[in-house]
TIVO-2410 file (N, C-alpha, C; in nm, 3 decimals):
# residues 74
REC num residu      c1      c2      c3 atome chaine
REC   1      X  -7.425 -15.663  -3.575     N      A
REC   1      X  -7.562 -15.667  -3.618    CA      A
REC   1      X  -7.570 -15.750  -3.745     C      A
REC   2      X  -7.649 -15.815  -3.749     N      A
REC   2      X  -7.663 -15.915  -3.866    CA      A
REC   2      X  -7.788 -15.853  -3.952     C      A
REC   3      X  -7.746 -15.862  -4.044     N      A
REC   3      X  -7.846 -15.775  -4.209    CA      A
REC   3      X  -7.855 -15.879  -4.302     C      A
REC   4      X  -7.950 -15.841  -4.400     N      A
REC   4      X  -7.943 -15.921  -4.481    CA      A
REC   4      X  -7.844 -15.888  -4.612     C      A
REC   5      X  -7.806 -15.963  -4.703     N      A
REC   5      X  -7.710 -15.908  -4.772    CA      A
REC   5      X  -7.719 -15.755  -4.901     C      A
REC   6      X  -7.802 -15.790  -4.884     N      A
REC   6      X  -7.867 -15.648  -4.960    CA      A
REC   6      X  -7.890 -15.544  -4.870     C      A
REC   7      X  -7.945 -15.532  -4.776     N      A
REC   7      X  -7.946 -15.437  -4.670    CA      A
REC   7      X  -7.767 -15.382  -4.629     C      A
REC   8      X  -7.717 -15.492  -4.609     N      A
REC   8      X  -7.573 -15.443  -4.584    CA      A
REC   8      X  -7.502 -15.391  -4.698     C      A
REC   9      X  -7.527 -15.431  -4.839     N      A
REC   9      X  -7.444 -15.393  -4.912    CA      A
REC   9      X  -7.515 -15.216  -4.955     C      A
REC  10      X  -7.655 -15.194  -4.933     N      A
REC  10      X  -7.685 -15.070  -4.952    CA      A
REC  10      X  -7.655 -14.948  -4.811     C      A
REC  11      X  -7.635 -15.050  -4.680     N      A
REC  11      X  -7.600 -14.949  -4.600    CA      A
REC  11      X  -7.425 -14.947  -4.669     C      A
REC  12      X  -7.338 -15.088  -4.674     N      A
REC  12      X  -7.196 -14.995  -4.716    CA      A
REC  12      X  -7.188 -14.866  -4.865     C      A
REC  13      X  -7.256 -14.875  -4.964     N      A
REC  13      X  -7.256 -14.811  -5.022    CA      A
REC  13      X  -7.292 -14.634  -5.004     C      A
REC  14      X  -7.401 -14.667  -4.930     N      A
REC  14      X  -7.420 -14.497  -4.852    CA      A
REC  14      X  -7.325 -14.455  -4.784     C      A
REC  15      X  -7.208 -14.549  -4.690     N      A
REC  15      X  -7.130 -14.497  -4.642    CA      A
REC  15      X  -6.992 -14.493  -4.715     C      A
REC  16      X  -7.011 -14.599  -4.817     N      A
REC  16      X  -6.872 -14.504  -4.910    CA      A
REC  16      X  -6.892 -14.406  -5.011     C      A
REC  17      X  -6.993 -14.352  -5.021     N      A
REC  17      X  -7.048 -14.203  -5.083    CA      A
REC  17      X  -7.028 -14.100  -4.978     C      A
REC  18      X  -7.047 -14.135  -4.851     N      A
REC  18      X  -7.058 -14.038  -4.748    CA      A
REC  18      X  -6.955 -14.034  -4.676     C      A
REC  19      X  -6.976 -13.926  -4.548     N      A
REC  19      X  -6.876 -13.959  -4.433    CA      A
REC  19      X  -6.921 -14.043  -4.335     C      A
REC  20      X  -6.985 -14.104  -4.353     N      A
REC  20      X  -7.045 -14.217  -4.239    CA      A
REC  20      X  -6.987 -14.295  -4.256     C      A
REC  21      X  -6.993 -14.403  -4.083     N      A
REC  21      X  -6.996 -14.527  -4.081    CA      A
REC  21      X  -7.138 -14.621  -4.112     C      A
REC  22      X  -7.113 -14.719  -4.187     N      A
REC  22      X  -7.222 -14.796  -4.173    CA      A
REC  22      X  -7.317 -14.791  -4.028     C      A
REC  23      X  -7.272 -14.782  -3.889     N      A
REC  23      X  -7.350 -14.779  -3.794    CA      A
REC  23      X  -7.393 -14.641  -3.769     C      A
REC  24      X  -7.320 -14.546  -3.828     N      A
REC  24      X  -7.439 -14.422  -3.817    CA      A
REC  24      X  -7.536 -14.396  -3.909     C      A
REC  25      X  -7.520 -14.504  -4.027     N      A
REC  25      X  -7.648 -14.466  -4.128    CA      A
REC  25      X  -7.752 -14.568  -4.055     C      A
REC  26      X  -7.736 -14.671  -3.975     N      A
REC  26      X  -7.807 -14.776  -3.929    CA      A
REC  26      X  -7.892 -14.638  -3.835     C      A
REC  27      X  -7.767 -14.584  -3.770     N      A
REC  27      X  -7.830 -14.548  -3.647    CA      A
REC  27      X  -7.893 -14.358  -3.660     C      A
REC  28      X  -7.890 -14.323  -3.799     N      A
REC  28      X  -7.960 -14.209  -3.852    CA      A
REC  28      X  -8.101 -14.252  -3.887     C      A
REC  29      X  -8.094 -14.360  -3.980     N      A
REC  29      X  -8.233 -14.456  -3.963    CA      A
REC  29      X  -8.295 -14.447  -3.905     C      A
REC  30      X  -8.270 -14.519  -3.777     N      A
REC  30      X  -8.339 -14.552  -3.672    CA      A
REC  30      X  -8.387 -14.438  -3.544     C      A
REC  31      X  -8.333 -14.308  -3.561     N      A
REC  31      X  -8.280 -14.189  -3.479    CA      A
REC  31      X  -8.423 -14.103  -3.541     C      A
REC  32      X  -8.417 -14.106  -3.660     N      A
REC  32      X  -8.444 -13.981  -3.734    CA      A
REC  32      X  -8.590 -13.981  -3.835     C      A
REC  33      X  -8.582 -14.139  -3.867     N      A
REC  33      X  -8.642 -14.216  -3.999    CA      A
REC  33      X  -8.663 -14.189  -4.100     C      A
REC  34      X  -8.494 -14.167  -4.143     N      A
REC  34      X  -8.470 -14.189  -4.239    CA      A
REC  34      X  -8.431 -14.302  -4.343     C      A
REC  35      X  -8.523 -14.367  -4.435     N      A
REC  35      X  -8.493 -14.480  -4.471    CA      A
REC  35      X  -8.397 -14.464  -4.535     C      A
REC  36      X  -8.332 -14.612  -4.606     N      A
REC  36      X  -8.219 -14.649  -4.708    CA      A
REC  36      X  -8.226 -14.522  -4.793     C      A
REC  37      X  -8.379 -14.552  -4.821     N      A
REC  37      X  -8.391 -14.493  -5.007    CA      A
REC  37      X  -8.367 -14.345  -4.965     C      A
REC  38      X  -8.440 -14.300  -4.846     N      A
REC  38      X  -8.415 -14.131  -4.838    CA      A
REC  38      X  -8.274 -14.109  -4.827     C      A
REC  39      X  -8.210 -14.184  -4.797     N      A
REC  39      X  -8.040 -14.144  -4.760    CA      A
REC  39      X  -7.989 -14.159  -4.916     C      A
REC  40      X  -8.017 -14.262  -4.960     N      A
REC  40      X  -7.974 -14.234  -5.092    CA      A
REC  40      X  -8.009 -14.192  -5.174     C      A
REC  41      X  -8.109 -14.105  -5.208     N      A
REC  41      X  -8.180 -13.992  -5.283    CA      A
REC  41      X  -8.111 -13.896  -5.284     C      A
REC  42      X  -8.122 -13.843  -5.133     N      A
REC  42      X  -8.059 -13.733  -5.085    CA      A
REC  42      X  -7.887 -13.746  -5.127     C      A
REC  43      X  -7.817 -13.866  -5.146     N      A
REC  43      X  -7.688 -13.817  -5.219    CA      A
REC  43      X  -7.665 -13.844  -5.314     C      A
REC  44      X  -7.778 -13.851  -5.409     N      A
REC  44      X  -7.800 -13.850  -5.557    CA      A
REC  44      X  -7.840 -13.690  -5.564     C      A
REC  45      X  -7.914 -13.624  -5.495     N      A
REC  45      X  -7.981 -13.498  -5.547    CA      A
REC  45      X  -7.786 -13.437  -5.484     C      A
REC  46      X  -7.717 -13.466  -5.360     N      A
REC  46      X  -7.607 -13.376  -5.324    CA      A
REC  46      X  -7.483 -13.390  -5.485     C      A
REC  47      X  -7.484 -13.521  -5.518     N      A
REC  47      X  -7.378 -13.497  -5.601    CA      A
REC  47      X  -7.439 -13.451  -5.741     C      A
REC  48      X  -7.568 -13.449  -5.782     N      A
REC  48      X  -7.618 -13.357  -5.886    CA      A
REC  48      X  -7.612 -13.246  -5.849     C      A
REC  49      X  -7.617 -13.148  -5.759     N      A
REC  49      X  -7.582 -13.067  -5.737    CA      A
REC  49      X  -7.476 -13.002  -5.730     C      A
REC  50      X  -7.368 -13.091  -5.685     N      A
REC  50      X  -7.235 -13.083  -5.718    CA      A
REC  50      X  -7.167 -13.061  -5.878     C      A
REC  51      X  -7.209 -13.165  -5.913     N      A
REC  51      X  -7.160 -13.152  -6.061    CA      A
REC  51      X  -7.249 -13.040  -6.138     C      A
REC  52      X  -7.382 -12.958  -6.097     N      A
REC  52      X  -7.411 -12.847  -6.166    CA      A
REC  52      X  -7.319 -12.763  -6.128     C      A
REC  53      X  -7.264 -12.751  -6.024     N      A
REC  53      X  -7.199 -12.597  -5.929    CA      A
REC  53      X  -7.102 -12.656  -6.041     C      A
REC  54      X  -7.073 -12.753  -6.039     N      A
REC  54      X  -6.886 -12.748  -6.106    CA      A
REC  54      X  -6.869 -12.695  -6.260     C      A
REC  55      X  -7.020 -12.740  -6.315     N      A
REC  55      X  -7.030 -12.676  -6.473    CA      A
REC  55      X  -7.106 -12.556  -6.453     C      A
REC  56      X  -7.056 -12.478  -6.298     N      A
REC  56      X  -7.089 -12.294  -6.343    CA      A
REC  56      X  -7.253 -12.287  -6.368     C      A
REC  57      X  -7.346 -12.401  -6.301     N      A
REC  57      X  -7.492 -12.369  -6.359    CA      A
REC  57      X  -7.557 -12.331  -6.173     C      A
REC  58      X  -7.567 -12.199  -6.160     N      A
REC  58      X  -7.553 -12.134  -6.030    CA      A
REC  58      X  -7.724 -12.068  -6.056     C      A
REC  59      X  -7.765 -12.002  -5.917     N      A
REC  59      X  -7.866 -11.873  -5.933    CA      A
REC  59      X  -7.802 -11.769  -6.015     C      A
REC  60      X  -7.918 -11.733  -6.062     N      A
REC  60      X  -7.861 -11.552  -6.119    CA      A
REC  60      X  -7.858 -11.503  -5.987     C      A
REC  61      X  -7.742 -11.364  -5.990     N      A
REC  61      X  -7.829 -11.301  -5.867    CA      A
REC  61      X  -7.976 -11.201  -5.860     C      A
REC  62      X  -8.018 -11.214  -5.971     N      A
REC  62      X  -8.164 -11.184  -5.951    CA      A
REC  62      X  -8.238 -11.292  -5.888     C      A
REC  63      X  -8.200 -11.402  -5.907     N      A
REC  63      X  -8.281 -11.526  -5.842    CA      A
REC  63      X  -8.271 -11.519  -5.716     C      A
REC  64      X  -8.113 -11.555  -5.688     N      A
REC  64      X  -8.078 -11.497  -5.512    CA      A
REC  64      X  -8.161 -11.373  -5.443     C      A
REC  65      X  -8.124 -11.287  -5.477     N      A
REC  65      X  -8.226 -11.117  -5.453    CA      A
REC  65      X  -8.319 -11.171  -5.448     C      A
REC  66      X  -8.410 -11.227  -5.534     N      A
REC  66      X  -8.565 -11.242  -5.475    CA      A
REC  66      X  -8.625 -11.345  -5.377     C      A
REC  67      X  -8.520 -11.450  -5.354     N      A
REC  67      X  -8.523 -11.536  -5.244    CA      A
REC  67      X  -8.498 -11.483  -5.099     C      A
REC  68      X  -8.392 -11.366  -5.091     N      A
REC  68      X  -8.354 -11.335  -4.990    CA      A
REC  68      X  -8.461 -11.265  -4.913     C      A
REC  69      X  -8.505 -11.148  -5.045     N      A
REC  69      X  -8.619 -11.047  -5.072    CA      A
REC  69      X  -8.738 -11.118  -4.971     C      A
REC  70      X  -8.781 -11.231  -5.022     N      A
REC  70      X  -8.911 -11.353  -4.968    CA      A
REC  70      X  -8.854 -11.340  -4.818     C      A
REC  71      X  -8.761 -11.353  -4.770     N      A
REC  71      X  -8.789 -11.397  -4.645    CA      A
REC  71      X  -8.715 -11.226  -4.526     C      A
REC  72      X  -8.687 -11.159  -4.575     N      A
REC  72      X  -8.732 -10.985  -4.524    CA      A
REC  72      X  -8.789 -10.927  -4.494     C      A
REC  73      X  -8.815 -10.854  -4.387     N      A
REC  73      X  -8.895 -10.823  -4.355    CA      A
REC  73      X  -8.898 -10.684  -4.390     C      A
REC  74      X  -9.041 -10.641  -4.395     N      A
REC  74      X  -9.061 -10.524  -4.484    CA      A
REC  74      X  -9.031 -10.416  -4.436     C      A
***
């Protein structure tokens, strides 16, 4: 498939952040519609998330409890 060079260099980059191949982010795209930018948002918000869990910045479990609480039925 022929891209333009910016298109290709942002699909290889999503896939060396990820476990993808370049043709499954082509073909998650195109499957799902999910653009470039949503794929790479989404592993900007996964590895901020990552690096909070790693500096211990978690739910309380009062936070948990009342999330769980929300979706219980009474």
């Amino acid at each position: 498939m022929d891209l333009p060079d910016n298109l290709r260099a942002r699909v290889e980059a999503i896939a060396a952040r990820s476990s993808l191949t370049p043709a499954q982010i082509i073909a998650d795209a195109l499957e799902h519609g999910r653009s470039l930018a949503w794929q790479e948002r989404f592993l900007e918000r996964v590895a901020s998330g990552l690096a909070e869990a790693e500096q211990g910045q978690f739910a309380s479990e009062r936070e948990i409890e009342a999330i769980l609480n929300k979706y219980r039925p009474s």
